[in-house]
C-alpha positions as YAML, in Angstrom:
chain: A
units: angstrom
residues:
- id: 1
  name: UNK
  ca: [57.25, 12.47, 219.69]
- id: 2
  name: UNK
  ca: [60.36, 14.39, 220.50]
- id: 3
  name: UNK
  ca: [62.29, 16.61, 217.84]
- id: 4
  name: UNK
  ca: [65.70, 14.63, 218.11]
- id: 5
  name: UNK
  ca: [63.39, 11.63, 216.22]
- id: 6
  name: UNK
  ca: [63.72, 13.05, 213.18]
- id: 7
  name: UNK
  ca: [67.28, 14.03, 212.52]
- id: 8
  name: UNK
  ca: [68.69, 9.99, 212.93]
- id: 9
  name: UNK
  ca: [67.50, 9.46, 209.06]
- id: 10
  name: UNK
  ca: [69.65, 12.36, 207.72]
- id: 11
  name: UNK
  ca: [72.81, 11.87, 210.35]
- id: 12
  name: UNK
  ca: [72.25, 8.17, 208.68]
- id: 13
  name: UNK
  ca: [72.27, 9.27, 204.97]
- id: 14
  name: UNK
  ca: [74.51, 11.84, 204.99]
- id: 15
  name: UNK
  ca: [77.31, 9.93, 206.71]
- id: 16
  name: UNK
  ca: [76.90, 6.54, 204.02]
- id: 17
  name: UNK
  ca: [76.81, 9.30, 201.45]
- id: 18
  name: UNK
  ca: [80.45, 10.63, 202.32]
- id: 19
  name: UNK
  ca: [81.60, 6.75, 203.41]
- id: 20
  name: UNK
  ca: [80.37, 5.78, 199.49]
- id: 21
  name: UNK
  ca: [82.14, 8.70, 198.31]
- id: 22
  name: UNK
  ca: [85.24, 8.41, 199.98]
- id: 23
  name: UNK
  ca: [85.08, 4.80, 198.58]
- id: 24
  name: UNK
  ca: [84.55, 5.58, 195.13]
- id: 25
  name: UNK
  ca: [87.31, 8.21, 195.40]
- id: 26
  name: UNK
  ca: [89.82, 5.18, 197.00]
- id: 27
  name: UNK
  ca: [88.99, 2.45, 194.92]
- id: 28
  name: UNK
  ca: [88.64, 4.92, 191.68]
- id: 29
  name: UNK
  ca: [85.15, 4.01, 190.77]
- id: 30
  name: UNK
  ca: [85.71, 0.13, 189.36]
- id: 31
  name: UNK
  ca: [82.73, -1.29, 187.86]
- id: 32
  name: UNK
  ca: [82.58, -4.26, 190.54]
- id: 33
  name: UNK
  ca: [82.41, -1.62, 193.10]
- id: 34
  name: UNK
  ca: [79.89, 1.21, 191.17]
- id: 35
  name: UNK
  ca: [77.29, -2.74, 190.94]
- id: 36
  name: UNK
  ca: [78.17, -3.31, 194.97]
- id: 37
  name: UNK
  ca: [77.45, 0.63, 195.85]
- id: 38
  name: UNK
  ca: [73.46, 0.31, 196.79]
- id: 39
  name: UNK
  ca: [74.48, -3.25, 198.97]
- id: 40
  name: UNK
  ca: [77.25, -1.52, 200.81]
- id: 41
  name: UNK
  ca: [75.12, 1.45, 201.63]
- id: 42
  name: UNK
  ca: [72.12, -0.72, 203.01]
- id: 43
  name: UNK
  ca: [75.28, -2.52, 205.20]
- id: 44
  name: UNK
  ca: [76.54, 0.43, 206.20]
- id: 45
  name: UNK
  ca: [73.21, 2.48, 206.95]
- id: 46
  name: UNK
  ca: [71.72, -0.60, 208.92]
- id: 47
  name: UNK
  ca: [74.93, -0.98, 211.26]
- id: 48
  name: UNK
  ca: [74.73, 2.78, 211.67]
- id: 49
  name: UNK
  ca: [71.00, 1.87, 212.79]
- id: 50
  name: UNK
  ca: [71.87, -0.49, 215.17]
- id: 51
  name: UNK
  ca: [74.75, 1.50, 216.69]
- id: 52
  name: UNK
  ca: [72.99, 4.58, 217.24]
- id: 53
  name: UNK
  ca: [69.97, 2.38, 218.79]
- id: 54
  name: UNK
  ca: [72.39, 1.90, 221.30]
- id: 55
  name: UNK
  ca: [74.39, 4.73, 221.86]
- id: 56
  name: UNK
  ca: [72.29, 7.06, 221.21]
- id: 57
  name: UNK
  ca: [68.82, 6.07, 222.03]
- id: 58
  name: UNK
  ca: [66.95, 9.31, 222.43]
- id: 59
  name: UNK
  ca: [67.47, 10.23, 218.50]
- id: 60
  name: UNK
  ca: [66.88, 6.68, 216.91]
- id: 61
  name: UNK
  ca: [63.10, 6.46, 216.99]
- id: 62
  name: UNK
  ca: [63.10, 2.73, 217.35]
- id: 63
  name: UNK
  ca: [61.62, 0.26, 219.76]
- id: 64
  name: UNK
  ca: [64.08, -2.41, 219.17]
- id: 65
  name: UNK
  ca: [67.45, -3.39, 217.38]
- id: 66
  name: UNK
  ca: [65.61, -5.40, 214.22]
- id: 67
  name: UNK
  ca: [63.55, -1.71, 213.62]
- id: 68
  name: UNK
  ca: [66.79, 0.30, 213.96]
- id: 69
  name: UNK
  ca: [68.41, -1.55, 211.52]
- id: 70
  name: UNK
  ca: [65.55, -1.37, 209.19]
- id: 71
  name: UNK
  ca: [65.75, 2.40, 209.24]
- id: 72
  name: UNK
  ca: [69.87, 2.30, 209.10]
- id: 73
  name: UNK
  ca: [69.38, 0.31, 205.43]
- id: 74
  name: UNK
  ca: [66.51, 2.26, 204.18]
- id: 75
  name: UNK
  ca: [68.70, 5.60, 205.04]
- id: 76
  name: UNK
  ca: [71.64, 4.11, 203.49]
- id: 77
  name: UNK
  ca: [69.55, 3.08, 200.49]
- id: 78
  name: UNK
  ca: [68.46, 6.32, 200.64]
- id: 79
  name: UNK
  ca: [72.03, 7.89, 200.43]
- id: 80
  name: UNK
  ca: [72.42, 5.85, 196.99]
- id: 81
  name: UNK
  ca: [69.70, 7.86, 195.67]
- id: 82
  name: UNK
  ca: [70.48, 10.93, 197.04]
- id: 83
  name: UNK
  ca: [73.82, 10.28, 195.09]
- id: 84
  name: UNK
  ca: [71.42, 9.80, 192.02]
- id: 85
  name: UNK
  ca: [69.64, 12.48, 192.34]
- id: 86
  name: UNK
  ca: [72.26, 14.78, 192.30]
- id: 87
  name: UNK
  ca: [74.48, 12.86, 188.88]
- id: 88
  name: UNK
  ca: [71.08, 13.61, 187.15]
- id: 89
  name: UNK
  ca: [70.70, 17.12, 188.15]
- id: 90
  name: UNK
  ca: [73.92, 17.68, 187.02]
- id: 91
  name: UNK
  ca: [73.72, 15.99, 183.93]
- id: 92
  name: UNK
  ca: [73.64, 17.90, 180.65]
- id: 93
  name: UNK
  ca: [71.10, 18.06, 178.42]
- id: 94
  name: UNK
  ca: [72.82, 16.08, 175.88]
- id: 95
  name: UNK
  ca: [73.48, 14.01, 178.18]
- id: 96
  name: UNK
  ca: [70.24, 12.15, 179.39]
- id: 97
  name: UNK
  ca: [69.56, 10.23, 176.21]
- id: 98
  name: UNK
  ca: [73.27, 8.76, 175.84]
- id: 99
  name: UNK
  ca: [74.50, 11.27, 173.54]
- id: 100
  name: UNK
  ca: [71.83, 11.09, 171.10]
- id: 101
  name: UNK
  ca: [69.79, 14.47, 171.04]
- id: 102
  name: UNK
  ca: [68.50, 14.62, 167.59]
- id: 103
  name: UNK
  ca: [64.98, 15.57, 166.99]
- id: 104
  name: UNK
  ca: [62.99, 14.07, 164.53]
...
């Protein structure tokens, strides 16, 4: 297995990450759009599969189109909850239970 095989996930996520970003940043963050996000990242990340199948064929550890594009949406899924991830993180105490943090 060569090296390159492992770096088409991340090229993947990390470009539908800043596509979805750029988005949200366009389109100020509607609600129809925040619902579509995880959809539009699976779009995105599989037609990033199957163009980097074909131009770029020694990174995409595929053996045909219908696999690259399975690994495009799953990275672009992916990218949604990398996006997660990091409102969580960020998120302050107070924060995680919708406000409420009083202890009985």
């Amino acid at each position: 297995m060569n090296t390159l095989d492992f770096v088409t996930v991340p090229i993947i996520l990390a470009v539908v990450y800043l596509a979805i970003g750029l988005l949200k940043k366009e389109t100020g963050s509607s609600e129809r759009l925040l619902r579509r996000l995880p959809l539009i990242a699976a779009v995105l990340g599989a037609v990033l599969g199957a163009i980097l199948f074909y131009a770029a064929p020694d990174i995409m550890p595929a053996s045909n189109t219908f696999v690259a594009v399975l690994i495009g949406g799953a990275s672009g899924l992916a990218a949604t909850g990398t996006n997660q991830l990091f409102k969580q993180m960020s998120k302050k105490d107070g924060e995680n239970n919708g406000g409420d943090d009083k202890t009985n």
